[in-house]
C-alpha positions as CSV (number, residue, x, y, z in Angstrom):
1,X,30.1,24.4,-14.4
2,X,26.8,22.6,-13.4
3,X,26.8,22.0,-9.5
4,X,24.5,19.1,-8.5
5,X,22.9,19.1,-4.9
6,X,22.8,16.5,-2.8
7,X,19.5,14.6,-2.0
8,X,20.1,14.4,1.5
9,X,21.8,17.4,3.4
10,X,25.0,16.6,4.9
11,X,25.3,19.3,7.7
12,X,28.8,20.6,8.2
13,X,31.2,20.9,11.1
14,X,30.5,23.9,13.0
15,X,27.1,24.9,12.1
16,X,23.8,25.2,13.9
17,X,22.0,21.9,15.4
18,X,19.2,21.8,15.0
19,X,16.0,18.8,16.0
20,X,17.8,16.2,17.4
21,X,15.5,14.5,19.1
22,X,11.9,12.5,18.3
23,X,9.0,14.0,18.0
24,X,7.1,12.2,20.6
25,X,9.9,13.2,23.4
26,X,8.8,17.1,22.5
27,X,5.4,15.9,22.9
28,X,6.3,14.7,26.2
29,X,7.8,17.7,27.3
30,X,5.3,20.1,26.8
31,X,2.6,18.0,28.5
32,X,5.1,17.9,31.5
33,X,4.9,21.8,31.5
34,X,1.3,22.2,30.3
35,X,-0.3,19.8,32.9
36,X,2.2,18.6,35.3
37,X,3.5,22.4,36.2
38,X,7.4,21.2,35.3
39,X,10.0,23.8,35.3
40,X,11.4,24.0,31.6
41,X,14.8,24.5,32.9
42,X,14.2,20.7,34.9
43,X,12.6,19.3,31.9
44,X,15.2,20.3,29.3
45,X,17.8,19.0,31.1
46,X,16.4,15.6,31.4
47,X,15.4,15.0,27.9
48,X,18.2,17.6,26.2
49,X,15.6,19.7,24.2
50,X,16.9,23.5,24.3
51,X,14.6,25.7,27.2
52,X,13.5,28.0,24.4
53,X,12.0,25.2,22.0
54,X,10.2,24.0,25.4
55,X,9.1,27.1,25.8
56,X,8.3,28.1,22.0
57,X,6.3,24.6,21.5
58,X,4.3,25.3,25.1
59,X,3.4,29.1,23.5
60,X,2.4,27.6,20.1
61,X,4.9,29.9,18.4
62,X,7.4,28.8,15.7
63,X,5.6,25.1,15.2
64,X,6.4,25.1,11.6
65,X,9.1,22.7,10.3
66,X,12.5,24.1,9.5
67,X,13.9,25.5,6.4
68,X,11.9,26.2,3.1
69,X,7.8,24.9,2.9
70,X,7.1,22.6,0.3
71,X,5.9,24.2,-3.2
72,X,3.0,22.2,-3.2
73,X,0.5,22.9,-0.4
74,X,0.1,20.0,2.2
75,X,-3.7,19.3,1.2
76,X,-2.6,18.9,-2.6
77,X,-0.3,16.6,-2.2
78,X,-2.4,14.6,0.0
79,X,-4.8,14.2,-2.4
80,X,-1.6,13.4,-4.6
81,X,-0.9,10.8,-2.5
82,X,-4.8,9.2,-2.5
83,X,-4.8,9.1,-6.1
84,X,-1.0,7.3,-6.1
85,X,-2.8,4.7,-3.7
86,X,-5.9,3.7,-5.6
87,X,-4.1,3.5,-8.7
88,X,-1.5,0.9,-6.9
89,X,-4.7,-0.9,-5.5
90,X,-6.7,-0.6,-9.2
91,X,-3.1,-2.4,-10.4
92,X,-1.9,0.4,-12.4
93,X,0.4,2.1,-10.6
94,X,2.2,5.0,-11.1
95,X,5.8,5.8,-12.4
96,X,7.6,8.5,-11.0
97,X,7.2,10.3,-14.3
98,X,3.9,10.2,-14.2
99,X,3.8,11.9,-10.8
100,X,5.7,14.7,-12.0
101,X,3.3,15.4,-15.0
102,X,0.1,15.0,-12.9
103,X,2.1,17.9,-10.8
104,X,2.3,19.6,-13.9
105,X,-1.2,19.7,-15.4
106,X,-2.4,20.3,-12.1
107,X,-0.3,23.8,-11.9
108,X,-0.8,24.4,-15.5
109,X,-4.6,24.3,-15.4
110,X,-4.3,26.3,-11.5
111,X,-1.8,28.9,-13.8
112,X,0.4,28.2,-10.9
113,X,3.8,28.8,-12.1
114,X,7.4,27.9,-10.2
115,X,10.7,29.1,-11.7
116,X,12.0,26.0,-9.8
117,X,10.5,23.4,-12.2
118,X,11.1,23.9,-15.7
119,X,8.3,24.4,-17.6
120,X,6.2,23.5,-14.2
121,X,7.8,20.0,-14.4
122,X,9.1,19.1,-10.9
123,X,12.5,17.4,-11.0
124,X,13.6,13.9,-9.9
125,X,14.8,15.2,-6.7
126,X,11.1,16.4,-5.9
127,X,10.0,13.3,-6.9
128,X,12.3,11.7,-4.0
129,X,11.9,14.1,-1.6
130,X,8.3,13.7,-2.2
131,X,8.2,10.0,-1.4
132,X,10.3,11.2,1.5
133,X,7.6,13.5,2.8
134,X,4.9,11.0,2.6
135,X,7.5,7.2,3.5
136,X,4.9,6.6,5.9
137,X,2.0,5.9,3.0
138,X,4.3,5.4,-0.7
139,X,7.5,3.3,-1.4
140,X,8.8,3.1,-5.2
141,X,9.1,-0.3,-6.0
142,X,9.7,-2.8,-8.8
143,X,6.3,-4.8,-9.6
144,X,5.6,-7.7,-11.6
145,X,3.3,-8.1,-14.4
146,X,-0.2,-9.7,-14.4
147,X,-3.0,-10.5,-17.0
148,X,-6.6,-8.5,-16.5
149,X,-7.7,-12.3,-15.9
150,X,-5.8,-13.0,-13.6
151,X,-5.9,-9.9,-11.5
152,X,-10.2,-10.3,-11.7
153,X,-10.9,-10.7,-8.1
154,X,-13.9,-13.5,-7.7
155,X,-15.8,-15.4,-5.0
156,X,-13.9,-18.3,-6.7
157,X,-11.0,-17.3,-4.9
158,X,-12.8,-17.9,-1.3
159,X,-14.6,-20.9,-2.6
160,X,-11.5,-22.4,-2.6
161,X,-9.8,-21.8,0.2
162,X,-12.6,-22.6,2.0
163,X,-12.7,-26.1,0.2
164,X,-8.6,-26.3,0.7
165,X,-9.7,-25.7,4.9
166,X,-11.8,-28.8,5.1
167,X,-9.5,-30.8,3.1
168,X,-6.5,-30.6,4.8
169,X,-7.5,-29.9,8.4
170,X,-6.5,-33.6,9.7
171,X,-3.8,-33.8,7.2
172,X,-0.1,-33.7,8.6
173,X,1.8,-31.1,7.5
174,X,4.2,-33.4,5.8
175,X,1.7,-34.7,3.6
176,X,0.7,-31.5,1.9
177,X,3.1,-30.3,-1.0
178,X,2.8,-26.8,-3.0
179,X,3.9,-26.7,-6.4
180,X,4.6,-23.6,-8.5
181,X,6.9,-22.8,-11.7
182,X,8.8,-19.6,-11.8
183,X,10.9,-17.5,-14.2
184,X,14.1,-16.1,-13.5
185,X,15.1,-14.0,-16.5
186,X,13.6,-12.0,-19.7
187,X,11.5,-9.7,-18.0
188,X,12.1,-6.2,-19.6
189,X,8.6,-5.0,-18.9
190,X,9.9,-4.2,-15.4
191,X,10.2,-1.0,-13.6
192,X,10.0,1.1,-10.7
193,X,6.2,2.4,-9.7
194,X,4.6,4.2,-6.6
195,X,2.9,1.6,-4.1
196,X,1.1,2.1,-0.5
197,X,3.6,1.2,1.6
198,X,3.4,-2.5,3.1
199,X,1.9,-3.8,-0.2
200,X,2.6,-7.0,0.1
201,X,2.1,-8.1,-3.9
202,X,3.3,-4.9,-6.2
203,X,1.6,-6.1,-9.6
204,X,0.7,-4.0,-12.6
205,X,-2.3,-5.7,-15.0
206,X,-0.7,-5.8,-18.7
207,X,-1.3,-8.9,-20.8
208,X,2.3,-9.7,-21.9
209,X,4.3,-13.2,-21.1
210,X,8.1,-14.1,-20.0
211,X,9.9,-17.3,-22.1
212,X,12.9,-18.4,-20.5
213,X,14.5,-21.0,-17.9
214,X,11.6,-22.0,-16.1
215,X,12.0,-23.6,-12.3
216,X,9.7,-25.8,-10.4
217,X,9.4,-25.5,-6.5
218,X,7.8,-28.1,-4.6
219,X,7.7,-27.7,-1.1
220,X,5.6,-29.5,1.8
221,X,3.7,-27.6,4.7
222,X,6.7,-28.6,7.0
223,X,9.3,-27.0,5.4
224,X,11.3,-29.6,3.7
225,X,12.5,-28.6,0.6
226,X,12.2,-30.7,-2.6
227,X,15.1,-30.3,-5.2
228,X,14.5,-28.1,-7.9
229,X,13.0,-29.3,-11.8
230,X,15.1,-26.6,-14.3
231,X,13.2,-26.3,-17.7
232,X,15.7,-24.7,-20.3
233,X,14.6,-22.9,-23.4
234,X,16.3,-25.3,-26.0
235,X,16.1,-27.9,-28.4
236,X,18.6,-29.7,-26.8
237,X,19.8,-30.1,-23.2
238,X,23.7,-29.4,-22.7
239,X,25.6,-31.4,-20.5
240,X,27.2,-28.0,-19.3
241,X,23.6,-26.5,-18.2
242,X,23.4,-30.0,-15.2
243,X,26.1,-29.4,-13.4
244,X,26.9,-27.6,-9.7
245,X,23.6,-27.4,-9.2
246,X,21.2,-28.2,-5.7
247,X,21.8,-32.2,-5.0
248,X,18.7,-33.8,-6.4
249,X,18.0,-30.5,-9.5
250,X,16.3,-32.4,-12.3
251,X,16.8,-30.7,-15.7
252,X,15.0,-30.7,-19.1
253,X,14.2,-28.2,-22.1
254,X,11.6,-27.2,-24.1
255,X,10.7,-24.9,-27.5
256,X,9.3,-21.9,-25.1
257,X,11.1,-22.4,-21.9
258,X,8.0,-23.0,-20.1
259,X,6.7,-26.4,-18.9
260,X,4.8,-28.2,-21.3
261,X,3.1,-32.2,-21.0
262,X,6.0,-34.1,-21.2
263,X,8.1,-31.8,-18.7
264,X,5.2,-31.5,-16.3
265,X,4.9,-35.7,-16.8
266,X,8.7,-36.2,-16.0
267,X,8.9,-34.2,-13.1
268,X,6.0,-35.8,-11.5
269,X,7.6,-38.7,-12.1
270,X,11.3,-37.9,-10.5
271,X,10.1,-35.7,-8.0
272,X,6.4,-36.8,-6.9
273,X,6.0,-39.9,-7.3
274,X,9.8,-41.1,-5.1
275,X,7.7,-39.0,-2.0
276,X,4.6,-40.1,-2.2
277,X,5.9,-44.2,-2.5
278,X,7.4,-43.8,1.1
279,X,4.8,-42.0,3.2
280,X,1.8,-43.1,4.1
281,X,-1.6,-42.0,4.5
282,X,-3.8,-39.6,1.9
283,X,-1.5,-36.8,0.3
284,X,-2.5,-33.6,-1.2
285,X,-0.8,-32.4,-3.8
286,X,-1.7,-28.2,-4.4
287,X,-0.2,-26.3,-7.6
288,X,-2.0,-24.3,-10.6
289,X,-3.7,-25.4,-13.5
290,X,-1.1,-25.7,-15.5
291,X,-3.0,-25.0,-18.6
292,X,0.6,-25.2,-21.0
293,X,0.4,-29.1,-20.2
């Protein structure tokens, strides 16, 4: 029989306690000792730290964490964790597989050897209790994926928004509508990878393309939502595919799913053009190239 262990410990009723308080409270203790000339006794039983941690921290003895040391030393798997972080940034980032066999050719070629990973593979649960170690830097995530083109970083990008600044700066925010197209579904090429935590975009460069039910958003600077424009991969548009959605959703199809002219021209028309007949002023319409139309 094959017993599986847990991924986090669930202590049992009855046993030792151990740290159950924060790190910077300790901290706080031993500076009331080491400079203030605190009793331990007083100190311990204002924050509820045992006397002979106090004591133990304030002696430097017995600073190490409890239970077993990692395999891998500290200094190694910070390094680990540099390389997992410019590989996110570089926008190929890693799987947790491919952790685990960077751990492995790095032992091999050490002729390091653990009888705890099998053939000096480190499990799954090393993997997670890796990311655990280090949940202040890594996260694994799902990430999208991007063309090398698109993912080209060039002073085009500020060129812009420094153009987009001087054209809308006495523009009300009501008068400025975003437009962008989405896809919702047939996107296999998706998977978990290793990201710096508090990435904001997770993206992986790989030239491959989604077809199905497109959506457009159109929203202004204010907030106010526009109804959605649903572009169905079809040759024809069922009556059953228009119904219970947003009041307002315009539908169509096309061949790829995507929007091409006459979808891009129709929901200019439904959607743009009602706005822009009632309000008054200059209007600025943002949204992609739209190279498909």
């Amino acid at each position: 029989m094959q017993i599986k262990m847990s991924r986090i410990y669930e202590k049992r009723v009855g046993t030792r306690k151990y740290k159950n308080y924060s790190e910077e409270l300790l901290q706080r203790a031993i500076d009331l000792v080491r400079r203030r000339g605190m009793s331990v006794k007083r100190i311990a039983e204002l924050t509820n730290i045992p006397r002979r941690t106090i004591v133990n921290q304030v002696k430097n003895k017995h600073t190490q964490q409890v239970g077993a040391p990692p395999l891998i030393k500290s200094d190694i798997e910070r390094a680990l964790v540099d390389v997992i972080i410019a590989c996110s940034e570089y926008g190929s980032p890693l799987t947790m597989l491919d952790i685990r066999f960077i751990v492995k050719q790095y032992l091999d070629r050490e002729g390091t050897r653990f009888i705890k990973f099998k053939d000096n593979l480190p499990g799954v649960e090393w993997g997670y209790a890796f990311l655990i170690r280090h949940r202040n830097l890594l996260r694994n995530r799902h990430c999208q994926n991007i063309k090398k083109r698109r993912a080209q970083k060039t002073e085009e990008f500020v060129q812009y928004f420094t153009n987009l600044e001087n054209i809308i700066k006495d523009i009300p925010p009501d008068r400025i509508v975003n437009y962008d197209a989405t896809n919702l579904t047939d996107d296999p090429g998706t998977k978990k990878h290793i990201f710096c935590r508090g990435t904001k975009y997770l993206e992986r460069i790989m030239n491959s393309t989604k077809s199905a039910i497109s959506i457009m958003y159109t929203v202004p600077a204010c907030g106010k939502v526009f109804p959605p424009y649903i572009v169905y991969k079809a040759e024809r548009l069922h009556d059953q595919w228009c119904i219970s959605g947003p009041p307002g959703t315009r539908y169509n199809r096309s061949k790829s799913g995507w929007f091409d002219g006459p979808c891009f021209t129709h929901w200019f028309k439904s959607i743009i053009l009602p706005w822009a007949t009632i309000i008054e002023g200059t209007k600025v319409l943002i949204g992609d190239n739209f190279q498909r139309t």
